[in-house]
N, C-alpha and C positions, 0 to 999 in steps of 0.2 A: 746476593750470592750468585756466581756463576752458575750458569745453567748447562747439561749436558741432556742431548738427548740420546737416547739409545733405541733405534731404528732396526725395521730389517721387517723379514718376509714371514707369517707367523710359521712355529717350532720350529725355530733354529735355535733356542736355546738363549732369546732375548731376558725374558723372565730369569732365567738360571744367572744370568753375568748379573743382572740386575739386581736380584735377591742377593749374592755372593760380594757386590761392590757395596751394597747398602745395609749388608747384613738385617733385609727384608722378609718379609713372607710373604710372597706376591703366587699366585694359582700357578702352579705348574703343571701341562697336562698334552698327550701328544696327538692333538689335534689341531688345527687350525681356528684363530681370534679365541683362545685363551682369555689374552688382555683385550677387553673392550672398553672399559676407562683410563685415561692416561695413569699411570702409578707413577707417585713423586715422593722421592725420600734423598735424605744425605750420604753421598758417600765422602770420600776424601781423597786429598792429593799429600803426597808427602815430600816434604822440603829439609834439608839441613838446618837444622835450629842454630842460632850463635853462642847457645849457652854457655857447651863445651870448650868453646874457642875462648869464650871470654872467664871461664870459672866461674861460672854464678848460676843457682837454682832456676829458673823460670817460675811463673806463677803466671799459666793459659786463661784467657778469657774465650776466647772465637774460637780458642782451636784445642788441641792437647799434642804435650811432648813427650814421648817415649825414647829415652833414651840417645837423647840426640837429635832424634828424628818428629820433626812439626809437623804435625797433620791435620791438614785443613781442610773445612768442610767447603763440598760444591755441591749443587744441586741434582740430582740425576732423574731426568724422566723416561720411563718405559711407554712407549705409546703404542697403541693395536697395532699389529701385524697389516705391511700392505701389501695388497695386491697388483696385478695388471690391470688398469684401465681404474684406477683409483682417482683420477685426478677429473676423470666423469664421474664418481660419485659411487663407484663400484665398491661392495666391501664395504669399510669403514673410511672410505679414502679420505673426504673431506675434514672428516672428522681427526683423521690421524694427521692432515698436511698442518689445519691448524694447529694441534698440537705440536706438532713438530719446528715448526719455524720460529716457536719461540725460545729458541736455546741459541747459544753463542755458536755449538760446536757441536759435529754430528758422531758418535759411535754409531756404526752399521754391526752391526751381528750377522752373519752368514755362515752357513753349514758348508765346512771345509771339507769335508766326507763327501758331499753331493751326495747325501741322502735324502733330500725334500724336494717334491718339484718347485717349479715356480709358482705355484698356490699355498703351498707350505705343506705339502699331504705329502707323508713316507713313503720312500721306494728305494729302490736295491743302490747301497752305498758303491757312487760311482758314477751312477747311470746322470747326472745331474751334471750340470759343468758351473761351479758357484761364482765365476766371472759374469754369466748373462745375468745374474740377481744385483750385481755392483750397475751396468748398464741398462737396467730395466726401474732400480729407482731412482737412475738420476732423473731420467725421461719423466716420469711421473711429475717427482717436484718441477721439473723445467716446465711442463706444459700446461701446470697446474697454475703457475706464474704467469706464463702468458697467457690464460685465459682469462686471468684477472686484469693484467694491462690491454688485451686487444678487444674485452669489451665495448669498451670506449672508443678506443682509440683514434675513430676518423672523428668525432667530437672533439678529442684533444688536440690531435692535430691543429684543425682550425681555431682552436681558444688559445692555443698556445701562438701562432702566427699573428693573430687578430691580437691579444692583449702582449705581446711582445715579452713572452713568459720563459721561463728556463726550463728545457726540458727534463734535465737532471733530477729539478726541483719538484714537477711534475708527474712523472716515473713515479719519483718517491713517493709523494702523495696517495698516487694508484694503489703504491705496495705498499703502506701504510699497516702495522698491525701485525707485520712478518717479521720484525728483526733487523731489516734493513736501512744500512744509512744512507744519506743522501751521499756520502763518500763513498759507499759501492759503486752504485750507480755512476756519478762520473766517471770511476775509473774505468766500469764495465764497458759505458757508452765509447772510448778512446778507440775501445779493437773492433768496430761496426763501422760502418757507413757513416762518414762524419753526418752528412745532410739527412738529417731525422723525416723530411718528406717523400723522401723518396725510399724507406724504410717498406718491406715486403714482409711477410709470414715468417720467411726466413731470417730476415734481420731482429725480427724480434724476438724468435726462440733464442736466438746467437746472444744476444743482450741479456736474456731472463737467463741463460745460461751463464753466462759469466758472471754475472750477480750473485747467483747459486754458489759458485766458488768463492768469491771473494767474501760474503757474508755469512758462510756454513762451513765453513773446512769441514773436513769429514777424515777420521782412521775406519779403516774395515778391521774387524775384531772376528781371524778364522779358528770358529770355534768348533770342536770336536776334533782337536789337531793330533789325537793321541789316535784316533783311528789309521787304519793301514791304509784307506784312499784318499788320506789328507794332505800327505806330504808330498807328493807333488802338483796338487794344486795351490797349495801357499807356497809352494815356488814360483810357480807363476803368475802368482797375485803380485809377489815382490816384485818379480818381472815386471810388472807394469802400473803399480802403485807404487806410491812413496812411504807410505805409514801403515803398514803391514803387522796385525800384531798374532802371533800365533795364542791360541787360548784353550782353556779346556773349564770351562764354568762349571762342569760336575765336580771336577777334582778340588776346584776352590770351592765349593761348597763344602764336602768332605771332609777338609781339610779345617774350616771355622769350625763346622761343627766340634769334631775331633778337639781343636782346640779349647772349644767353648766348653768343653765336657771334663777337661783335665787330662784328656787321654795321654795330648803331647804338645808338647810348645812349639807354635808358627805364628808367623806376625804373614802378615799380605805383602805379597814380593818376595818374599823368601826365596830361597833356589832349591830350602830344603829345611826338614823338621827334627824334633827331637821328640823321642818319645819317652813320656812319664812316666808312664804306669801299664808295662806291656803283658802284665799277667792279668790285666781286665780287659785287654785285647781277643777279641775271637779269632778264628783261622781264618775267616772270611773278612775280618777286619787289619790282618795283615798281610793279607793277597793285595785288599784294595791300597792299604798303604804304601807299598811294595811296587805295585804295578803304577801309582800317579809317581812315584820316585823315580822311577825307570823311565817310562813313557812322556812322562810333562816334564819334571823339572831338570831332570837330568839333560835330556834333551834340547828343551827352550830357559832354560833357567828360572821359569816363573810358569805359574798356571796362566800370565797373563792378564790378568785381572788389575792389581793397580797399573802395572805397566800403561796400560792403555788406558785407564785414569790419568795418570804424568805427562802421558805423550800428548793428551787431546788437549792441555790446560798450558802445558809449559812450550810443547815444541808448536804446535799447531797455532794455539791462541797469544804466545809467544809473549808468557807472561810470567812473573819474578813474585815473590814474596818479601815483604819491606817491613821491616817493626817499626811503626810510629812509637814513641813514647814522650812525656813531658817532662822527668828530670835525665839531660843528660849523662851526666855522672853516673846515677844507677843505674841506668836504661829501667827506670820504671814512669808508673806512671803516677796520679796523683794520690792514690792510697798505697801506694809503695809495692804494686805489683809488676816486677822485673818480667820485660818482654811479655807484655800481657797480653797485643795482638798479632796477627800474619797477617796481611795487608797482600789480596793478591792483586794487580798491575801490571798492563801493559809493560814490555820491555822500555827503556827510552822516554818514561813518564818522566817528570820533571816534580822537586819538591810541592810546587804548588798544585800542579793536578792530584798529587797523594790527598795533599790537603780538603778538596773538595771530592775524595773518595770518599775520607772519614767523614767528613758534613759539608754541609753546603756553608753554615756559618764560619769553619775555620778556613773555606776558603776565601769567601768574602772578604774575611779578618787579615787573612796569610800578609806575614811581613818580610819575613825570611827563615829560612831553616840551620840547623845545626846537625855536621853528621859526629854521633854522639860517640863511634868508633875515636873519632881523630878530636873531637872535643873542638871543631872549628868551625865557623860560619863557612857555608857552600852558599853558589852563586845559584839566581832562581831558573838557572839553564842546563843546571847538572843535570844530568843522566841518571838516575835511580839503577843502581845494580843489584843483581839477587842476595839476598842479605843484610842489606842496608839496615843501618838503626838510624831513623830520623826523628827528629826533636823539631817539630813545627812550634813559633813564634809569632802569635798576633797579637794587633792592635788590641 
């Protein structure tokens, strides 16, 4: 299962996305290191189902469909809140870096209000500017990296010259344990000093840094965005990010609750709710209803919460949802269960990599595929697109 981490500086409101994405009970509390073991629960990403298109029920095994809409489970971890100077050991740091590197793809949380300093202790919303908490943990993770690779390093140098070894290959080795593939690394190595001897402090933050990107993409998720000093700092976060998600974690909490209780009907994403039963409603429960309608949804059309699920998995990790199945005619499978899985994958996979998603045996096996849409053999260089029904054939 996909793994997502969910990052950031303690009480910004990690725990709240966390709890609200996973519909959790994780410590909520406003102080600083709250979470001090990593929390791991499911949330989910939602995709367009084929069902509708094709007229036929579904019958979910991985995932469940609501109405059209597949929703598939990813992993989400909460890890301790970090500090400055984390990657010395400060804090929780090492304890949070290792947690942290084991996920595909990073959610940062960060206080949109600038009401927490850079320790995560409350202060006058404003007085904070939450761009230095985006630049203070990339630093962290990067330096954290290199001090893993330039322990060694005048050792590796020479074993790598002496045994006539690949640096790339090497690297990896070092970074071993983080997530990283030896295909970052190459690629990171390209934008450095080609000649690895003549490599300085600075060549190798620049390396550990571009590894960071190409093997952690990261969304910042600016949360508390219904406050008055949030909106133009997520203007300026867009300004100079790419994956901007405005949020408000209390409101999505509210909001399940609400749901969970009967009050009123809302699925996650919504832009907006319905209320069921507004005479068990108090006056202080339709101020707050009232006020997340005005303030979050009306305004950003989501509390934000799956959003920044979608974006981290589909635009970031830049990956599609594929139904394997083994009759193609029904799209079911061998007990007669129609579209029984979501298959998430790389953009651009090919029949045979799906094949050795689902097992290693049917890919071993793999002979050729059937797309069960057109009811015709595809070549084993197709392109997997989002929605695809495949029908894998083996030996």
């Amino acid at each position: 299962m996909l793994q997502i981490a969910v990052t950031g500086k303690p009480n910004v409101g990690k725990s709240s996305f966390f709890n609200s994405a996973t519909a959790s009970k994780v410590e909520m509390a406003n102080y600083p290191f709250t979470t001090i073991d990593a929390n791991i629960a499911i949330g989910h990403v939602i995709s367009k189902c084929p069902c509708k298109e094709l007229g036929v029920t579904c019958n979910p095994r991985n995932s469940d469909c609501k109405d059209g809409k597949r929703i598939i489970p990813v992993e989400l971890i909460d890890v301790a809140g970090l500090v400055p100077g984390a990657h010395e050991g400060k804090g929780l740091g090492n304890k949070f870096l290792d947690d942290l590197m084991q996920a595909k793809v990073l959610i940062h949380v960060i206080d949109a209000s600038g009401s927490t300093d850079a320790e995560g202790n409350p202060v006058e919303a404003g007085s904070h500017d939450p761009l230095d908490d985006l630049d203070f943990m990339e630093t962290e993770i990067v330096m954290w990296l290199y001090g893993i690779l330039s322990r060694n390093w005048v050792r590796l140098t020479r074993k790598i010259g002496a045994e006539h070894l690949d640096v790339a290959k090497v690297i990896y080795e070092q970074l071993s344990g983080t997530g990283i593939t030896v295909e970052d690394v190459i690629e990171a190595k390209r934008k450095v000093e080609p000649d690895y001897t003549k490599w300085e402090k600075e060549d190798l933050i620049e390396l550990t840094r571009n590894i960071l990107h190409l093997s952690k993409p990261m969304i910042i998720v600016a949360n508390k965005a219904d406050l008055p000093s949030a909106a133009e700092n997520i203007k300026r976060l867009q300004e100079k990010y790419p994956y901007v998600i405005p949020c408000s974690a209390e409101s999505e909490l509210a909001l399940v609750r609400a749901a969970e209780s009967g009050l009123i009907s809302y699925t996650s994403g919504d832009s907006s709710f319905e209320i069921l039963q507004e005479d068990k409603l108090s006056k202080n429960q339709k101020l707050a209803l009232d006020y997340i309608q005005t303030n979050i949804l009306d305004v950003y059309g989501s509390t934000g919460i799956q959003k920044a699920l979608n974006t981290a998995i589909f635009d970031l990790l830049d990956m599609i949802a594929v139904y394997p199945v083994q009759d193609e005619h029904k799209y079911s499978d061998q007990k007669g269960n129609v579209l029984p899985d979501a298959i998430l994958i790389k953009k651009g996979s090919t029949p045979h990599q799906l094949a050795y998603v689902i097992h290693t045996d049917i890919g071993d096996k793999f002979l050729y595929a059937i797309d069960a849409r057109k009811n015709m053999r595809i070549s084993s260089d197709y392109e997997l697109e989002d929605g695809d029904i495949i029908s894998i054939v083996t030996t």
